[in-house]
DRENDO-1510 file (C-alpha; in Angstrom, 1 decimal, always signed):
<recs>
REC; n; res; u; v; w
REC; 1; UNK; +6.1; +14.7; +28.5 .
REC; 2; UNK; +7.0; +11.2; +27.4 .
REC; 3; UNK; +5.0; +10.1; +24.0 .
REC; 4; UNK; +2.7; +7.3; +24.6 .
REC; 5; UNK; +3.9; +3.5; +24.9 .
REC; 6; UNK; +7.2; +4.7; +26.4 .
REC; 7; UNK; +8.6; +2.3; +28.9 .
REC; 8; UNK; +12.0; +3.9; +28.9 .
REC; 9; UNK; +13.5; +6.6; +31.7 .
REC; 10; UNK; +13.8; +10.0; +29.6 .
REC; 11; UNK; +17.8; +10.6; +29.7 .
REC; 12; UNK; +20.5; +12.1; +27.2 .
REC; 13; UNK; +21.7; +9.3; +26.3 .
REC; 14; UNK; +18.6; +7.2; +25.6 .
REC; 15; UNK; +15.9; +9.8; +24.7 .
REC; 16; UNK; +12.3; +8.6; +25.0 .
REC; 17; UNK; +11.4; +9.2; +21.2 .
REC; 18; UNK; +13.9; +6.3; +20.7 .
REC; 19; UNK; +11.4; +3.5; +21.0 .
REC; 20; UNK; +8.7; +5.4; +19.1 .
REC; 21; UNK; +10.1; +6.7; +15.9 .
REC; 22; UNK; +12.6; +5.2; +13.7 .
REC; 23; UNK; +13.9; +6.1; +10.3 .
REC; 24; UNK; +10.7; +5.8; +8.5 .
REC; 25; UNK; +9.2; +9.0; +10.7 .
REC; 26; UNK; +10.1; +12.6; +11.3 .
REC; 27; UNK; +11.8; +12.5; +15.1 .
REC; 28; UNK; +11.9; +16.4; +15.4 .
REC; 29; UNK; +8.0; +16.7; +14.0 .
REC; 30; UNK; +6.8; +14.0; +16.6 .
REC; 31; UNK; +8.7; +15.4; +19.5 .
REC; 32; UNK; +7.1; +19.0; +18.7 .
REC; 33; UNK; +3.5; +17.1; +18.6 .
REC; 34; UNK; +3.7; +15.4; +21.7 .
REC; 35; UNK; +5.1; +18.2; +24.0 .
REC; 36; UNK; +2.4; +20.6; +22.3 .
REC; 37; UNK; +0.5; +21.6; +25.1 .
REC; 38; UNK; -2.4; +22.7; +22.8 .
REC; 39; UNK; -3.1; +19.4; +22.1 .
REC; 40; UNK; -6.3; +18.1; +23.7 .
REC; 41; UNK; -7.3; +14.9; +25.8 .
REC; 42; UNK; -9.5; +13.4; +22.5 .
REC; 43; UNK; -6.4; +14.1; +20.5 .
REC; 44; UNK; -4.3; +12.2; +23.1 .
REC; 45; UNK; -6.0; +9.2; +23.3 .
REC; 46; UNK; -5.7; +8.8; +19.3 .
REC; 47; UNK; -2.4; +9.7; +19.6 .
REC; 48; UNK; -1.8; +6.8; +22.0 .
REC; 49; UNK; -4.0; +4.4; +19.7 .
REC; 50; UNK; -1.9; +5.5; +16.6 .
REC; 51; UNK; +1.2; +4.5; +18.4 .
REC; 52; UNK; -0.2; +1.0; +19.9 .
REC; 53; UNK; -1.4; +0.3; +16.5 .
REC; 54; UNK; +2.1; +1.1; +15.1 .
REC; 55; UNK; +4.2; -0.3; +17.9 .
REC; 56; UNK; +1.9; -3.3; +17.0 .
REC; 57; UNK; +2.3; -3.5; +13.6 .
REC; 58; UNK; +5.8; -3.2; +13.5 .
REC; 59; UNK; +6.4; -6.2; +16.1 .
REC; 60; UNK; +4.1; -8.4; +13.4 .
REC; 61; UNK; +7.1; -7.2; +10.9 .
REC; 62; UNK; +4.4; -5.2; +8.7 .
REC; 63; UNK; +5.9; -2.8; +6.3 .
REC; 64; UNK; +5.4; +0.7; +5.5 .
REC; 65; UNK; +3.1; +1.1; +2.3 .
REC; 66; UNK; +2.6; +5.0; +0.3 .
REC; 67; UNK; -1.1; +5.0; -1.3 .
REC; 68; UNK; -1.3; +7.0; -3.9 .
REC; 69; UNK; -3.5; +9.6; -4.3 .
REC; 70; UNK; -4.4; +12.1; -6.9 .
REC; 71; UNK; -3.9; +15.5; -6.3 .
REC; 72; UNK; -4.2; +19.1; -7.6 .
REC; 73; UNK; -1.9; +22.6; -8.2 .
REC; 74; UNK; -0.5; +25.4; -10.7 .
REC; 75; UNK; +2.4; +25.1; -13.0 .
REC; 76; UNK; +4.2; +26.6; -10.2 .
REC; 77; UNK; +2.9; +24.6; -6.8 .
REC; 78; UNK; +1.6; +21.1; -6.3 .
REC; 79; UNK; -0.5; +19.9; -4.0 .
REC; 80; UNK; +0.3; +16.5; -2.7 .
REC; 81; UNK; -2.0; +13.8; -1.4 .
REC; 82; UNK; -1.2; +10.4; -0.1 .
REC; 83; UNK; -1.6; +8.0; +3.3 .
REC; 84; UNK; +1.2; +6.5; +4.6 .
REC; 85; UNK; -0.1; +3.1; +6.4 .
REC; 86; UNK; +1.6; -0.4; +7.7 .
REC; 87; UNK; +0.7; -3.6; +5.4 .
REC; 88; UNK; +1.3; -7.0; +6.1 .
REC; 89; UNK; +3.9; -9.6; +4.5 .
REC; 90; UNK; +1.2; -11.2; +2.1 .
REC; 91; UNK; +0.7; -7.6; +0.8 .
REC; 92; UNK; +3.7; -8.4; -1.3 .
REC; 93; UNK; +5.5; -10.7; -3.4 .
REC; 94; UNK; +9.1; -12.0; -3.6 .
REC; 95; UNK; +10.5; -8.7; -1.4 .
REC; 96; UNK; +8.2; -6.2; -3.2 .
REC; 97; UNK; +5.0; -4.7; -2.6 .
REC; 98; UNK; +1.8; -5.9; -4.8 .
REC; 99; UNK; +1.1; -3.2; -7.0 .
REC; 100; UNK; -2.8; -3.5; -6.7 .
REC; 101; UNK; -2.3; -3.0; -2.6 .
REC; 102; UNK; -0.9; +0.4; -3.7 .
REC; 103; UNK; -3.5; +1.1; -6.4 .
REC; 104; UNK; -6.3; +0.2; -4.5 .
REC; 105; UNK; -5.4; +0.4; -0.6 .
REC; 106; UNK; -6.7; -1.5; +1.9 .
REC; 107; UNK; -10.6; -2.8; +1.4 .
REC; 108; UNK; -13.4; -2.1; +3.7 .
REC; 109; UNK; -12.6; -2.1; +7.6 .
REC; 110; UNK; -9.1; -2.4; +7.3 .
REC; 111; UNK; -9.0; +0.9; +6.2 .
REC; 112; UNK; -10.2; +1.7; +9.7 .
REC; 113; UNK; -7.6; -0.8; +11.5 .
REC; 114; UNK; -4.5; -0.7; +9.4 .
REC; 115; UNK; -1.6; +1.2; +11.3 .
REC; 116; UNK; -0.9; +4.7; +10.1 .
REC; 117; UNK; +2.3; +6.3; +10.1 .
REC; 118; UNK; +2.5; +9.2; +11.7 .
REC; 119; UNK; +5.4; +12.2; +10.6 .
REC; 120; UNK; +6.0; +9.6; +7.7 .
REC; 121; UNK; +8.9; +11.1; +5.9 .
REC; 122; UNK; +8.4; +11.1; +2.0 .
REC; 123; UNK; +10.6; +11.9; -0.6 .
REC; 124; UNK; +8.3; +13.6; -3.2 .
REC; 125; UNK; +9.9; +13.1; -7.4 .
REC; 126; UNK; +8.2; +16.2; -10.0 .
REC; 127; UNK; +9.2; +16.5; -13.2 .
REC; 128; UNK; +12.8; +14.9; -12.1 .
REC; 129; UNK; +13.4; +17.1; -8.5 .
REC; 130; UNK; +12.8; +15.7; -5.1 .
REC; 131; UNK; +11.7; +17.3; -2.8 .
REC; 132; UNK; +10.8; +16.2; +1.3 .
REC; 133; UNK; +7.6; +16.3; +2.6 .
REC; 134; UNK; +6.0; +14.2; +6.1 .
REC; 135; UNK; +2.9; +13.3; +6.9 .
REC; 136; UNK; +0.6; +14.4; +9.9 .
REC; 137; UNK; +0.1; +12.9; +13.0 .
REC; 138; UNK; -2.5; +10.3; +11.0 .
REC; 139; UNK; +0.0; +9.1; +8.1 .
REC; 140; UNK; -1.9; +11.7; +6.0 .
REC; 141; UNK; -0.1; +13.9; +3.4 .
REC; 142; UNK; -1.9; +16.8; +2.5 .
REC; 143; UNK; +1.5; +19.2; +1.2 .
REC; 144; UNK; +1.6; +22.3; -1.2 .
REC; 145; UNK; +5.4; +21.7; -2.6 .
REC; 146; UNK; +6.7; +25.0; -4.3 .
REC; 147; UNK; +8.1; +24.1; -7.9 .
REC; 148; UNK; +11.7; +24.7; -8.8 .
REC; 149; UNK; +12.5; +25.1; -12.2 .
REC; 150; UNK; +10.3; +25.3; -15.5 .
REC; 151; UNK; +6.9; +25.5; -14.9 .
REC; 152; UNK; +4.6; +22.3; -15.3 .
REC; 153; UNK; +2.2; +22.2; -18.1 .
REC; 154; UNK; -1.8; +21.8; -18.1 .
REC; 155; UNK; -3.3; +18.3; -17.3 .
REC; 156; UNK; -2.3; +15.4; -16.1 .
REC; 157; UNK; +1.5; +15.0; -14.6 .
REC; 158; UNK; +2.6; +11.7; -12.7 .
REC; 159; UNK; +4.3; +12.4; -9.7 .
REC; 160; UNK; +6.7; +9.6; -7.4 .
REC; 161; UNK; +6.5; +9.1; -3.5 .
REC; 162; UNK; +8.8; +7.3; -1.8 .
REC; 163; UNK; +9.2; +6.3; +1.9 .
REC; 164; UNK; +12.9; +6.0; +3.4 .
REC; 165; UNK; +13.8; +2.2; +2.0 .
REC; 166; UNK; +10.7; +1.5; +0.6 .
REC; 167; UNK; +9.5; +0.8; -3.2 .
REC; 168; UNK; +8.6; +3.8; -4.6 .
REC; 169; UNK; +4.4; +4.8; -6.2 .
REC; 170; UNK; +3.4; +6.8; -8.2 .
REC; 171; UNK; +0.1; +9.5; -8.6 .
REC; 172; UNK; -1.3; +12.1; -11.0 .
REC; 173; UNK; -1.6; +15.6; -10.4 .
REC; 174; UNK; -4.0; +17.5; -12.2 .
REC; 175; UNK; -2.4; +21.1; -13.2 .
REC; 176; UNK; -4.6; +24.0; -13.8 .
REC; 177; UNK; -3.0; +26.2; -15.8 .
REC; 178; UNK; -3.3; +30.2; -15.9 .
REC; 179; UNK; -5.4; +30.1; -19.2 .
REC; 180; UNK; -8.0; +27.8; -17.5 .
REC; 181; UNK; -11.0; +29.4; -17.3 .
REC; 182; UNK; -14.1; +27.0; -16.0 .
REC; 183; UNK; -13.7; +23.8; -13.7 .
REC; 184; UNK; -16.2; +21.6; -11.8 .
REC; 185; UNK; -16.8; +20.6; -8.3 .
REC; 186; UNK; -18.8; +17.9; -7.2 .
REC; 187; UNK; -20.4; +16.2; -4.0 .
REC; 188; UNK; -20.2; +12.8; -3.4 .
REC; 189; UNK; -22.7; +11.1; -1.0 .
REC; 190; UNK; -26.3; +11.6; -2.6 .
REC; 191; UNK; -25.2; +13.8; -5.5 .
REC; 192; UNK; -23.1; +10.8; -7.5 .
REC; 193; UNK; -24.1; +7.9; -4.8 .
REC; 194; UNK; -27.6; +6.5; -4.0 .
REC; 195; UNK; -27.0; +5.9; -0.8 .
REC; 196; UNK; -30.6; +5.3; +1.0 .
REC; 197; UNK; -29.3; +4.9; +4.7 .
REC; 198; UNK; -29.9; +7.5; +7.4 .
REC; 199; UNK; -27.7; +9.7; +7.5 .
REC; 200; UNK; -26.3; +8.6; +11.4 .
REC; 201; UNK; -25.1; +5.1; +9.7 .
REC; 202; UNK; -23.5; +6.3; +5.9 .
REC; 203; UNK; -20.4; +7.0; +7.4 .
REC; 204; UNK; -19.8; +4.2; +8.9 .
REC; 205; UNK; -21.9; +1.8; +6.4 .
REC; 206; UNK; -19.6; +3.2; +3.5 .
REC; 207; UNK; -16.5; +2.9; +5.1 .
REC; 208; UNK; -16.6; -0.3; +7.0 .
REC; 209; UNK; -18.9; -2.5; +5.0 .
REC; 210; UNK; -19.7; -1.4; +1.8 .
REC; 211; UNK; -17.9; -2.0; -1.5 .
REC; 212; UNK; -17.5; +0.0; -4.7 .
REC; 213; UNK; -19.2; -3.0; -6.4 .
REC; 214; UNK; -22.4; -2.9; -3.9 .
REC; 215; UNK; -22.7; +1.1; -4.1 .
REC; 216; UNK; -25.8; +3.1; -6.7 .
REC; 217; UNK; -24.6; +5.5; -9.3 .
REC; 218; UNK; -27.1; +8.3; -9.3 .
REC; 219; UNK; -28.8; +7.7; -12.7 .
REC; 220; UNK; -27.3; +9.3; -15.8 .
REC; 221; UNK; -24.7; +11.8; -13.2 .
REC; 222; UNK; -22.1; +10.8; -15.0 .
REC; 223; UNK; -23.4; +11.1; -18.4 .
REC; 224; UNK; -24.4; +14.6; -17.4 .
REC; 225; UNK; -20.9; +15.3; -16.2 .
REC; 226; UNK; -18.6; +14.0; -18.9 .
REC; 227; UNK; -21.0; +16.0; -21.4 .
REC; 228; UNK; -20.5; +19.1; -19.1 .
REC; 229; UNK; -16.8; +18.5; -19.5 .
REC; 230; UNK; -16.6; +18.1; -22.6 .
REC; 231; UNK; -18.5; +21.0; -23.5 .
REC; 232; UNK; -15.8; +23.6; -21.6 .
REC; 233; UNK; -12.4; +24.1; -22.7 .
REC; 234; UNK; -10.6; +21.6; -20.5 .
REC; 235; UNK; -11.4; +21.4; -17.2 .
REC; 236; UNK; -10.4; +20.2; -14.5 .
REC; 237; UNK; -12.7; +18.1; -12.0 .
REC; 238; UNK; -12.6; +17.8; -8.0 .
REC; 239; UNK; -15.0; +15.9; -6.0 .
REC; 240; UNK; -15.4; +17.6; -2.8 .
REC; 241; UNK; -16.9; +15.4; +0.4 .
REC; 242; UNK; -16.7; +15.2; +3.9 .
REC; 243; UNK; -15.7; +11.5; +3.3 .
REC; 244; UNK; -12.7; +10.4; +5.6 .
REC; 245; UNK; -9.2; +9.8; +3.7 .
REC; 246; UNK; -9.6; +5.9; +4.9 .
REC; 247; UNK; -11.9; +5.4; +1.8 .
REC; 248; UNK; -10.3; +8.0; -0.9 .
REC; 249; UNK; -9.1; +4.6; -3.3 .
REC; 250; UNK; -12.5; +2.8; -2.6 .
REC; 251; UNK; -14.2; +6.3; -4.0 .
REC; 252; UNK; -11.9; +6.6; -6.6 .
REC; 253; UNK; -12.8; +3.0; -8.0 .
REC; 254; UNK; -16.6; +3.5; -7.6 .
REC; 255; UNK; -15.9; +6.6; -9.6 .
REC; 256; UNK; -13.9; +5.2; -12.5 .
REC; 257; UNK; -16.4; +2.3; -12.1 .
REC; 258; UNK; -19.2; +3.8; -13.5 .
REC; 259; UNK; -17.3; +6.5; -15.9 .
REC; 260; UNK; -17.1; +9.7; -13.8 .
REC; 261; UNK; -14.6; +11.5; -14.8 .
REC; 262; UNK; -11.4; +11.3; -13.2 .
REC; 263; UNK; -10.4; +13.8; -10.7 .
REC; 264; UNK; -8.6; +14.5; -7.4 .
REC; 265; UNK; -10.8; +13.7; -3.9 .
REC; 266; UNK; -10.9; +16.4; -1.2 .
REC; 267; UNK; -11.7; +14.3; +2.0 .
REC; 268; UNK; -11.0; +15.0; +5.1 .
REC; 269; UNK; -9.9; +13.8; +9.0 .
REC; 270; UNK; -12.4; +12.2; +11.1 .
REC; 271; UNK; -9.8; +12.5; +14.0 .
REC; 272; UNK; -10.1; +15.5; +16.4 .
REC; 273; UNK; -8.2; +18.9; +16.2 .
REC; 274; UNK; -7.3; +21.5; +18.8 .
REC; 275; UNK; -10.3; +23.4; +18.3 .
REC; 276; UNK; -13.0; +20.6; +18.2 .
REC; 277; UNK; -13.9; +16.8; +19.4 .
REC; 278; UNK; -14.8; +15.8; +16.4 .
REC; 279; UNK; -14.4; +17.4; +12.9 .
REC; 280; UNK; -17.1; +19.7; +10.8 .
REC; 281; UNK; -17.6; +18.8; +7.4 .
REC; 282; UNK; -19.7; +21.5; +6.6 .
REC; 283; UNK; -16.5; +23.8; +8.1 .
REC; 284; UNK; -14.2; +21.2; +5.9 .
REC; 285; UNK; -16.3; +21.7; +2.6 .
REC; 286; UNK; -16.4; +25.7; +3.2 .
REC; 287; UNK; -12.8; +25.9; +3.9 .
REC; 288; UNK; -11.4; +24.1; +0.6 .
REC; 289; UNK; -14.2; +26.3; -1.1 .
REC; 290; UNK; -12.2; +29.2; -0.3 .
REC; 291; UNK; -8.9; +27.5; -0.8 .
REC; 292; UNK; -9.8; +26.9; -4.4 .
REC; 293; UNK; -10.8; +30.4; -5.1 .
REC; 294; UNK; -7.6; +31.9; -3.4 .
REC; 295; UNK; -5.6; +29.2; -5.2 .
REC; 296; UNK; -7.5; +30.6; -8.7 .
REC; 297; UNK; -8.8; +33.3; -9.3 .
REC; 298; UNK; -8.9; +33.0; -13.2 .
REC; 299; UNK; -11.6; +29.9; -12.7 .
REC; 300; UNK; -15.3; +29.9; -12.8 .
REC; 301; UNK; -16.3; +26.9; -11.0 .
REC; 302; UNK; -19.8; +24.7; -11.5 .
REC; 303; UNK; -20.7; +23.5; -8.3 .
REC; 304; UNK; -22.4; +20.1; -7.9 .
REC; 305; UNK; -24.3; +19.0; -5.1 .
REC; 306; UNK; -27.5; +17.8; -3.5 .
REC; 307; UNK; -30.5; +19.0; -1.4 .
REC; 308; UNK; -30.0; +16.6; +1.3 .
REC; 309; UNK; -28.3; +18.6; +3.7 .
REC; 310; UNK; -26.0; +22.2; +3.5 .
REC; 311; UNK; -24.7; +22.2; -0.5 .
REC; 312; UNK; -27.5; +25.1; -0.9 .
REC; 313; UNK; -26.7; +27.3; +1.8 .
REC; 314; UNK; -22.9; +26.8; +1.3 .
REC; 315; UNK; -22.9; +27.0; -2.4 .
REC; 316; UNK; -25.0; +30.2; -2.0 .
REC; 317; UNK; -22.9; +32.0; +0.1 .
REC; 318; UNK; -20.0; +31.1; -1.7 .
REC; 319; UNK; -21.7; +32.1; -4.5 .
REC; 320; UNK; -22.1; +35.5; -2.3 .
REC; 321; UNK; -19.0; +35.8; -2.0 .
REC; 322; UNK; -17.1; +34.7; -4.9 .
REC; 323; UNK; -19.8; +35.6; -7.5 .
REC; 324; UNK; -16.6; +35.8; -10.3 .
REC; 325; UNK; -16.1; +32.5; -9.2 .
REC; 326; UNK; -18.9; +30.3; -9.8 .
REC; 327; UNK; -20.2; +29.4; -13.5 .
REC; 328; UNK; -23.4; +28.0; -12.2 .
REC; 329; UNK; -25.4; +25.7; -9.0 .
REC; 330; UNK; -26.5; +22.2; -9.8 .
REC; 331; UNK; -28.3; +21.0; -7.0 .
REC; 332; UNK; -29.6; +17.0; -7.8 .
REC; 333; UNK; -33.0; +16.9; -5.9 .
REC; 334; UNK; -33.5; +13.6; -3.8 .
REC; 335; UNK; -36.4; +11.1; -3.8 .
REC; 336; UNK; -39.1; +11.6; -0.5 .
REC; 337; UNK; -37.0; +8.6; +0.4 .
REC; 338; UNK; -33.6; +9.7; +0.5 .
REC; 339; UNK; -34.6; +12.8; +1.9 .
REC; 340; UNK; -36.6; +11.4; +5.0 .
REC; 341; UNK; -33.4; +9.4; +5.3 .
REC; 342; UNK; -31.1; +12.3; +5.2 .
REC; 343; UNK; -32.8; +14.1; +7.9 .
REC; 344; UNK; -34.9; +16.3; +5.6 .
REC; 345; UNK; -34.6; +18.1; +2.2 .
REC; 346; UNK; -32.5; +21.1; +2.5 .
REC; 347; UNK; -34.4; +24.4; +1.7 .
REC; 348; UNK; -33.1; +26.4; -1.5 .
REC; 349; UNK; -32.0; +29.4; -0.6 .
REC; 350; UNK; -34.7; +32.3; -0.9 .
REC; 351; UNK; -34.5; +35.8; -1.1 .
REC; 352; UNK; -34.5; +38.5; -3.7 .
REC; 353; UNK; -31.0; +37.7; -5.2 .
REC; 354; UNK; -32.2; +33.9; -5.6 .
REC; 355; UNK; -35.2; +33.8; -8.0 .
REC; 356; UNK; -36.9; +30.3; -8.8 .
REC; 357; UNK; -39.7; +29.6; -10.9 .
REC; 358; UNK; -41.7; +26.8; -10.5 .
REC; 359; UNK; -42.8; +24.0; -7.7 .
REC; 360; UNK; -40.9; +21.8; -5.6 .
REC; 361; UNK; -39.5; +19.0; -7.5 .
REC; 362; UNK; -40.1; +20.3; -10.9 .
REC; 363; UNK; -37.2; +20.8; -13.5 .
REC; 364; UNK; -36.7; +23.7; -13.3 .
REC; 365; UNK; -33.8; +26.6; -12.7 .
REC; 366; UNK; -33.9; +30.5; -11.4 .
REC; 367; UNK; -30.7; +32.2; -11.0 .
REC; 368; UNK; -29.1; +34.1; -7.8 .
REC; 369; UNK; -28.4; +37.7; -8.7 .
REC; 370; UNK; -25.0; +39.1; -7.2 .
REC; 371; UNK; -24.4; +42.4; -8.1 .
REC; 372; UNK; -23.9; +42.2; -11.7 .
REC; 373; UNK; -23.5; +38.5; -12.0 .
REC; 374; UNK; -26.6; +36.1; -12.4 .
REC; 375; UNK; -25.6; +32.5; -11.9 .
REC; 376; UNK; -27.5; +29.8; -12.7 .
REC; 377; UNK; -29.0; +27.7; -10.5 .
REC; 378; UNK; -30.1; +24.3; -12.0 .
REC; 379; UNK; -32.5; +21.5; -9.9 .
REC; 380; UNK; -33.3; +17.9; -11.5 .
REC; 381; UNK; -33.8; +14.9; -9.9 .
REC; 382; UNK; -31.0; +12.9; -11.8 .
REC; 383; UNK; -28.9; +13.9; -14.6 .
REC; 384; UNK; -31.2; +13.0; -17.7 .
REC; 385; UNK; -33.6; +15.7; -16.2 .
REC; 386; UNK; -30.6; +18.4; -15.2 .
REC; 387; UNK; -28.9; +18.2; -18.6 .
REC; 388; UNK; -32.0; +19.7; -20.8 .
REC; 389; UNK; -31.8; +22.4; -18.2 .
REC; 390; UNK; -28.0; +22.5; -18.8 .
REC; 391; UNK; -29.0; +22.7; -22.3 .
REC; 392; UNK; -31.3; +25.4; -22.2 .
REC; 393; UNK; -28.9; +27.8; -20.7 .
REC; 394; UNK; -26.2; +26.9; -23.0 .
REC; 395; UNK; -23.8; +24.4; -20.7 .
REC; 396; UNK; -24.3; +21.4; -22.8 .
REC; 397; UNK; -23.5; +21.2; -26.3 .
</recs>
């Protein structure tokens, strides 16, 4: 089967990957992907759109541009994040790319129209080795490179990608080391972020419209969580949402913004898979779940969410099953409002191993009981009200 956009006769001597890859791409990756016969007719036709786009993009003379992302691992293993996209000539200055347009990305729709690269090849610089990585068939990177030599230590590393005759960027990678013990995990939409839309148009308000300067901090959320930080030995903070990649430097601003504390995005692929038409993000939010735990065992996460929607019932399983991995539940109650607007308040989980005293919409806490373990579970509708909570049972100093 001939990729899409091919006008040329498949032959030895001109194969028909010719016109649709060049040195900036993985040939051998994008010839297994488009003679994959698993691959469905949803992922076909963005397959074909990719390529238009990037067939497109290239004829305008665009030029391949890494954005930075932070990402997450062990002194042993990394985990690398970045998108790999096409910008055009005014994105740079005298031969070299603007270093905001790296920083940042590229603002509101164009996040959506800008070209990605697909199989991008990447050389990946840690702590002076290279190593190769490629992106996906979006111009994704989402790689776990193995480290060679000494270990990395806790915190904060910076990290450099580079695409074949490009400049090169740089991101931080936030290292959890074996003596970590506690870490957070936090929603986005509605737990950090007033959003007030129905939930049918966030998606696409937040990603095509909106600005980091025109979105609402959930009040005193992130005074809550820098106090909760600072109040554990060290550690690290991921923000886990069902948010596409396309917006992960427009999240990271509002973040840093309004004093969050800095930490590595888990997003996600809009696009289709070989399994579904469209992507789940309560599967996507359970899956890295897991993936944390396997990754560490040693660390007792607090989970942040909201009751607009499935953090409850997926933090409560999780809690189910990974009871010596879960430090305590903070669920941020939303307004009659927001939850009318988010297609209804999600019901706390109930049962004998979740006891809650009190009313709907009162501070208050219970805990889920898990064999031996009783975790916390703390309600509030912003984070003035859930930090005396936090305070009572001893997670705020």
């Amino acid at each position: 089967m001939m990729p899409p956009g091919d006008r040329r006769e498949q032959d030895d001597a001109a194969p028909a990957w010719a016109d649709v890859g060049w040195s900036n791409q993985d040939l051998a990756a994008l010839r297994r992907h488009y003679t994959d016969a698993g691959r469905n007719q949803a992922m076909k036709i963005e397959d074909r759109w990719h390529q238009f786009r990037l067939g497109l993009s290239r004829r305008r003379g665009q030029h391949v541009t890494v954005l930075s992302l932070a990402g997450y691992g062990s002194p042993r293993w990394v985990r690398v994040f970045s998108r790999v996209v096409m910008a055009p000539d005014r994105d740079f200055e005298n031969g070299r790319r603007v270093a905001k347009v790296i920083a940042d990305g590229v603002r509101g729709w164009r996040n959506f129209v800008s070209a990605p690269v697909p199989f991008a090849q990447l050389k990946v610089t840690i702590a002076g080795r290279e190593y190769d990585v490629a992106a996906d068939r979006g111009g994704i990177v989402d790689e776990v490179i193995e480290i060679e030599g000494d270990p990395l230590p806790d915190g904060w590393t910076q990290i450099t990608l580079q695409a074949p005759g490009e400049d090169p960027t740089s991101a931080g990678i936030r290292v959890i080391g074996d003596e970590t013990a506690a870490g957070i995990i936090c929603d986005i939409d509605d737990t950090v972020v007033v959003t007030k839309l129905p939930r049918p148009f966030l998606a696409a308000w937040n990603s095509f419209v909106l600005d980091e300067h025109a979105r609402t901090p959930t009040p005193g959320m992130a005074v809550m969580m820098e106090r909760m930080k600072a109040s554990m030995p060290g550690p690290p903070v991921l923000y886990l949402s069902t948010g596409a990649w396309n917006v992960a430097q427009t999240l990271t601003r509002f973040l840093t913004r309004n004093l969050y504390p800095y930490g590595p995005l888990l997003l996600t692929d809009w696009g289709p898979t070989e399994e579904r038409w469209f992507r789940s993000g309560r599967m996507h939010k359970e899956e890295q779940l897991e993936r944390l735990a396997r990754e560490f065992p040693h660390v007792k996460w607090v989970l942040v969410g909201d009751d607009g929607q499935h953090d409850p019932a997926i933090y409560a399983e999780f809690a189910r099953e990974h009871p010596d991995n879960v430090q305590a539940v903070i669920i941020r109650e939303l307004t009659y409002t927001e939850a009318v607007l988010a297609g209804g308040r999600a019901e706390a989980p109930e049962g004998e191993e979740l006891l809650q005293a009190g009313g709907p919409g009162e501070d208050t806490h219970g805990y889920q009981h898990v064999g031996e373990h009783r975790i916390p579970w703390v309600y509030g509708p912003d984070g003035k009200a859930i930090s005396h909570q936090l305070s009572d049972i001893g997670l705020l100093r």
